[in-house]
C-alpha positions in Angstrom: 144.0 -75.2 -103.5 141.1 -76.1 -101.5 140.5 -73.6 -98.6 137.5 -73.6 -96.2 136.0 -70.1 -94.9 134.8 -70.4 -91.2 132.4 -68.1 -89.5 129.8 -68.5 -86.8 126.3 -66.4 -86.5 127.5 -65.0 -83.3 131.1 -63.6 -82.1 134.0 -65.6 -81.9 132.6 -68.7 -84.5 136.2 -69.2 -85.4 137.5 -69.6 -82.1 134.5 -71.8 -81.3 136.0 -74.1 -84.2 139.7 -73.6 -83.4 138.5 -75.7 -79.8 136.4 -78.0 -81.0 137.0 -81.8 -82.6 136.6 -80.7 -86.0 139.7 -78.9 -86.2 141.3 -82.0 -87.4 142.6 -82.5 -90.6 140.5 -85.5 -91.1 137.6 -83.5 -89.8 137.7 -81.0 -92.0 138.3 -83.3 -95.3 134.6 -84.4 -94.0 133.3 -81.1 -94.2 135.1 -80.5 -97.4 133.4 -83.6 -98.9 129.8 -83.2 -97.2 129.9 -79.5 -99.0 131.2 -80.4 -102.1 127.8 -82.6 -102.5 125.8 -79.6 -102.2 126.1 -77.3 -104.7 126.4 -73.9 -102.8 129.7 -75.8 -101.1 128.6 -74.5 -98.0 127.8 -77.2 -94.6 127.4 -76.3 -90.6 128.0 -77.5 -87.7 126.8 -77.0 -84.0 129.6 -76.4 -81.6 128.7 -75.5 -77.9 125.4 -74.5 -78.9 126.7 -72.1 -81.8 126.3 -72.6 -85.3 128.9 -72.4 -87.4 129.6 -72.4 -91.4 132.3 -73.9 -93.3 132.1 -72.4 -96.6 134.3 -74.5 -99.5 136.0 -72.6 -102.2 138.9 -74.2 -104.5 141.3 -72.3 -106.4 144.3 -72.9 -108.9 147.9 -73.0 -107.8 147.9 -70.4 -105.2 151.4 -69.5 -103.7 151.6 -70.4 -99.7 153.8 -67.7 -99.0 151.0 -65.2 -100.7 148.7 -67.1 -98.1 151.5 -65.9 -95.5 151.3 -62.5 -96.4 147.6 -62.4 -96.0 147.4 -63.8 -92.9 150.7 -61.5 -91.0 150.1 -58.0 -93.4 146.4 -58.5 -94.3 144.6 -59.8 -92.1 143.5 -58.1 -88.3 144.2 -60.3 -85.5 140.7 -59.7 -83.5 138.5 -60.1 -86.6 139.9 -64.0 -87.0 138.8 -64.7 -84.2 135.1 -64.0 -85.4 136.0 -65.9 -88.7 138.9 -66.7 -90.7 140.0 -69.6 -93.3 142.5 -72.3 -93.4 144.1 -74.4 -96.4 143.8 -78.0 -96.3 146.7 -79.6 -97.5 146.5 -82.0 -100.8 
């Protein structure tokens, strides 16, 4: 499972991806693939005069609905908007 971290330097870096043109799926295999060259998986973007990371991380199976619980027990609803992750799909 290949999920990508996102997180800005300043408040709301997740939101500030959320609206922008690289929340795309093909976007974001892009970023995938422009981290996975460098070896700390890690690449930025500027959006709207914000920098913003994209860290890469890839993990065996991982259960979606465990991703589920995460994301509707776990996780707090203002923090993602400062930074969160999403899964992209294989």
């Amino acid at each position: 499972m290949k999920v990508i971290y996102i997180y800005g330097d300043d408040d709301y870096g997740f939101l500030t991806f959320e609206g922008s043109e690289y929340n795309k799926p093909e976007n974001l295999r892009e970023i995938w693939d422009e981290a996975y060259e460098d070896d700390n998986m890690i690449t930025t973007r500027e959006i709207d005069d914000a920098v913003i990371y994209f860290d890469c991380y890839e993990f065996d199976d991982v259960d979606l609905d465990f991703i589920e619980f995460i994301r509707n027990k776990i996780q707090d609803y203002d923090d993602n908007k400062h930074k969160n992750f999403v899964v992209l799909e294989e």
